[in-house]
C-alpha positions in Angstrom: 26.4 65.9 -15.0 23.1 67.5 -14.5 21.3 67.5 -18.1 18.4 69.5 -20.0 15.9 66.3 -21.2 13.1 67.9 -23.3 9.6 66.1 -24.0 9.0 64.9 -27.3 5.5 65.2 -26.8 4.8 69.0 -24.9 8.1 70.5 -25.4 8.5 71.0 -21.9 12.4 71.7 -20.6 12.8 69.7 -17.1 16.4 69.7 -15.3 17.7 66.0 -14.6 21.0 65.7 -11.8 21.2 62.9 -10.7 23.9 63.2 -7.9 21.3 64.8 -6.3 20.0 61.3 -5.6 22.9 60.9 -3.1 22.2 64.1 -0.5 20.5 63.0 2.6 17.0 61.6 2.0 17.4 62.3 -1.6 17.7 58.0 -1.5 14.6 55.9 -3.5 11.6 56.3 -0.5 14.0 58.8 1.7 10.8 61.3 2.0 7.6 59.3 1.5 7.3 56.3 3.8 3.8 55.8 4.0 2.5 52.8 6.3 0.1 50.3 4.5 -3.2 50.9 4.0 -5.9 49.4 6.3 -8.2 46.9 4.7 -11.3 47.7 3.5 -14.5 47.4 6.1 -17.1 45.8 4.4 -19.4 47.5 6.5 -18.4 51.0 6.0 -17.4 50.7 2.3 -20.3 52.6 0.3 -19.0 50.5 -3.0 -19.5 47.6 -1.6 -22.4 45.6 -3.6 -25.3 45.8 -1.1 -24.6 49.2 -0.5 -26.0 51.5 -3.5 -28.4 53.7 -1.2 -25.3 54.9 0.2 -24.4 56.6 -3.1 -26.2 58.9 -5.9 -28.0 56.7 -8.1 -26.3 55.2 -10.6 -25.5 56.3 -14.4 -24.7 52.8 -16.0 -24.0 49.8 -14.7 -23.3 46.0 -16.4 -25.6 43.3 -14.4 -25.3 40.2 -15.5 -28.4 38.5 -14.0 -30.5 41.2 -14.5 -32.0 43.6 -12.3 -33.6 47.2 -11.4 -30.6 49.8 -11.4 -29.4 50.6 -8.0 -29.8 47.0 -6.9 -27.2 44.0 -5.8 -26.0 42.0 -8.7 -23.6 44.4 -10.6 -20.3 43.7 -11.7 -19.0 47.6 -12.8 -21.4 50.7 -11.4 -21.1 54.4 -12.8 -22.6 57.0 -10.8 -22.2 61.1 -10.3 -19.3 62.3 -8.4 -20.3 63.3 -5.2 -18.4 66.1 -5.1 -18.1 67.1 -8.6 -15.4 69.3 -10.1 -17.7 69.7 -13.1 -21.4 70.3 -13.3 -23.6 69.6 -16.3 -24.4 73.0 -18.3 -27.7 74.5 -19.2 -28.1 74.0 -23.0 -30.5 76.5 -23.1 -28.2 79.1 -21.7 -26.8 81.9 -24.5 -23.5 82.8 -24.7 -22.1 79.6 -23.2 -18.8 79.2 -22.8 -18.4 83.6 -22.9 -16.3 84.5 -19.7 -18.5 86.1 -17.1 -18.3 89.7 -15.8 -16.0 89.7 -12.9 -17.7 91.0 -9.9 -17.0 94.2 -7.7 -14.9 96.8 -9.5 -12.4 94.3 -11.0 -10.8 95.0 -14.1 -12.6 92.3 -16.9 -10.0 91.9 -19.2 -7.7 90.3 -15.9 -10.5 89.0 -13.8 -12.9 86.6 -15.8 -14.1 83.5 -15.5 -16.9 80.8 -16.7 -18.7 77.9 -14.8 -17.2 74.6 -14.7 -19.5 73.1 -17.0 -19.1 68.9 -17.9 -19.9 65.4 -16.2 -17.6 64.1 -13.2 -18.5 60.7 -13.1 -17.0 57.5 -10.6 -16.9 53.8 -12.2 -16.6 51.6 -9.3 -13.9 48.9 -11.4 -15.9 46.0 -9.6 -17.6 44.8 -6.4 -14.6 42.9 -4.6 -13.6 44.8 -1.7 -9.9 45.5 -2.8 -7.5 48.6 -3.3 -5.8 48.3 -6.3 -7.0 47.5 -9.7 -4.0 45.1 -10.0 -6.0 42.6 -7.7 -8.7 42.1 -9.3 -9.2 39.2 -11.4 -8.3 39.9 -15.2 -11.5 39.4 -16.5 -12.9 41.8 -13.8 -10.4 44.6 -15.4 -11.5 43.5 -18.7 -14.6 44.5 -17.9 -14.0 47.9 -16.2 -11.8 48.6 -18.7 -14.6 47.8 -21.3 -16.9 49.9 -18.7 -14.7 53.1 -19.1 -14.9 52.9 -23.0 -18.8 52.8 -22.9 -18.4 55.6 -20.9 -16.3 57.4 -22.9 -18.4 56.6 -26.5 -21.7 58.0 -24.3 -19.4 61.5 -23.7 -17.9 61.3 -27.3 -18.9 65.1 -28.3 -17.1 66.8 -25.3 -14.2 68.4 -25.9 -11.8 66.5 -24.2 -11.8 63.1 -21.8 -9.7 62.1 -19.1 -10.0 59.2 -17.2 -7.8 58.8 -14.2 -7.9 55.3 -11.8 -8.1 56.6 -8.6 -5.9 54.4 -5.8 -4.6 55.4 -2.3 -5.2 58.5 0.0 -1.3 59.6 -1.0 -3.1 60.1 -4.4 -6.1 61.9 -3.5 -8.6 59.0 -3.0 -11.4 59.6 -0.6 -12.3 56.2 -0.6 -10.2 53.2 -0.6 -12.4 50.6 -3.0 -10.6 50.5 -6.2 -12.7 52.7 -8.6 -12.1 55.5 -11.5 -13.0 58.6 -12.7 -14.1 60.3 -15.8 -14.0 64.4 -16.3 -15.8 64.9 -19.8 -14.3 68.6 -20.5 -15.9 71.3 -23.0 -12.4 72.2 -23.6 -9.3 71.1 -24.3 -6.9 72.1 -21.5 -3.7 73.9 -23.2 -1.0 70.9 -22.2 -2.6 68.6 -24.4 -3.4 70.8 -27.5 0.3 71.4 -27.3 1.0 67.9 -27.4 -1.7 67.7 -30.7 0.3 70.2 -32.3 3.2 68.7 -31.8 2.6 65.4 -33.5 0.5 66.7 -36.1 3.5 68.6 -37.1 6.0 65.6 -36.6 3.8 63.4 -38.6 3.3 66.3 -41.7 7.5 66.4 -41.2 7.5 62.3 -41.0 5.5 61.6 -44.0 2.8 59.9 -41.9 4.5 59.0 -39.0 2.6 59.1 -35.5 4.8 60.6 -33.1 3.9 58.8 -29.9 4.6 55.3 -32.1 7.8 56.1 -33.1 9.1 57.2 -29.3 7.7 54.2 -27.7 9.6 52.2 -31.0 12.8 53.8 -30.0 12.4 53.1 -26.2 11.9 49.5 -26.8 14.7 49.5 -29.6 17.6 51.3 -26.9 16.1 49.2 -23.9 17.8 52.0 -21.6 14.7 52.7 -19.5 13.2 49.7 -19.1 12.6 47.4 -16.5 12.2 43.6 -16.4 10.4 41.7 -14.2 12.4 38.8 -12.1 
């Protein structure tokens, strides 16, 4: 029987039916059956150590011989995205963050906006030419991992971080060399200051408790959707 599951963590109402797993090409796959991807070219690949004139010059990187930035040698690079979605504001500028007049004869009061001000950035998780993050060596994920923290303590005073791994052209990667990327927001986008009110209230109600702990405690404890490895 179709069922009503709500989020613990937003609120949010989504409709579950499962039968509807049995109409045709409702199977596991039946609409997305992408081919694999091509290997990387070495020669093409702009993240490829050997290759940093082929990208903005770096932010940060971790070089463990040493070394001039934007030179061979590095084991996790950070530079600008080259496309940013956000664009560093002008501190100088008044009245940041005030919505803009709307242009033409547009009414303001339904037609505002402000610049998309904040740092894009792209960690490139490490030098070996591969697509997934799952096949690098662990201690190469330890430090990208390690990488994306540093990057995240340099952009503590933003508003809100998000850091997203970015794998495969199905999910929007431009490039296939394993790599990540960090949006350091000046605000914090509605979804998530839902799910901050949310537990603050559950733990006020709880006495203390975290909300995210205790759902992830009663997941393991019912073991209904969880999957083990053969």
């Amino acid at each position: 029987m179709p069922e009503i599951r709500i989020d613990p963590l937003s609120g949010h109402r989504t409709i579950i039916a499962g039968e509807r797993s049995r109409r045709p090409g409702g199977e596991p796959g039946g609409h997305i059956r992408e081919a694999p991807p091509d290997p990387i070219d070495p020669e093409r690949d702009p993240f490829a150590d050997g290759h940093e004139d082929r990208t903005p010059p770096e932010l940060y990187a971790v070089r463990p011989a040493g070394g001039p930035p934007d030179s061979p040698g590095w084991t996790v690079r950070v530079i600008p995205n080259l496309y940013p979605a956000l664009t560093p504001g002008d501190p100088d500028e008044e009245a940041a963050g005030d919505p803009e007049e709307p242009r033409g004869r547009a009414r303001p009061e339904l037609f505002s906006s402000i610049p998309a001000t904040g740092f894009h950035e792209v960690i490139v998780n490490g030098p070996q030419p591969v697509l997934s993050l799952a096949e690098l060596p662990v201690e190469q994920v330890a430090a990208a991992m390690e990488t994306w923290r540093e990057r995240m303590r340099v952009h503590a005073s933003s508003a809100y971080l998000q850091l997203i791994v970015n794998e495969r052209r199905e999910a929007g990667a431009s490039l296939p060399h394993t790599h990540a990327q960090l949006y350091a927001l000046d605000f914090v986008p509605a979804e998530v200051a839902r799910e901050r009110e949310r537990s603050g209230a559950y733990t006020t109600r709880t006495m203390g408790q975290s909300l995210l702990g205790d759902l992830l405690a009663e997941e393991v404890r019912l073991r209904e959707r969880m999957r083990t490895r053969c």
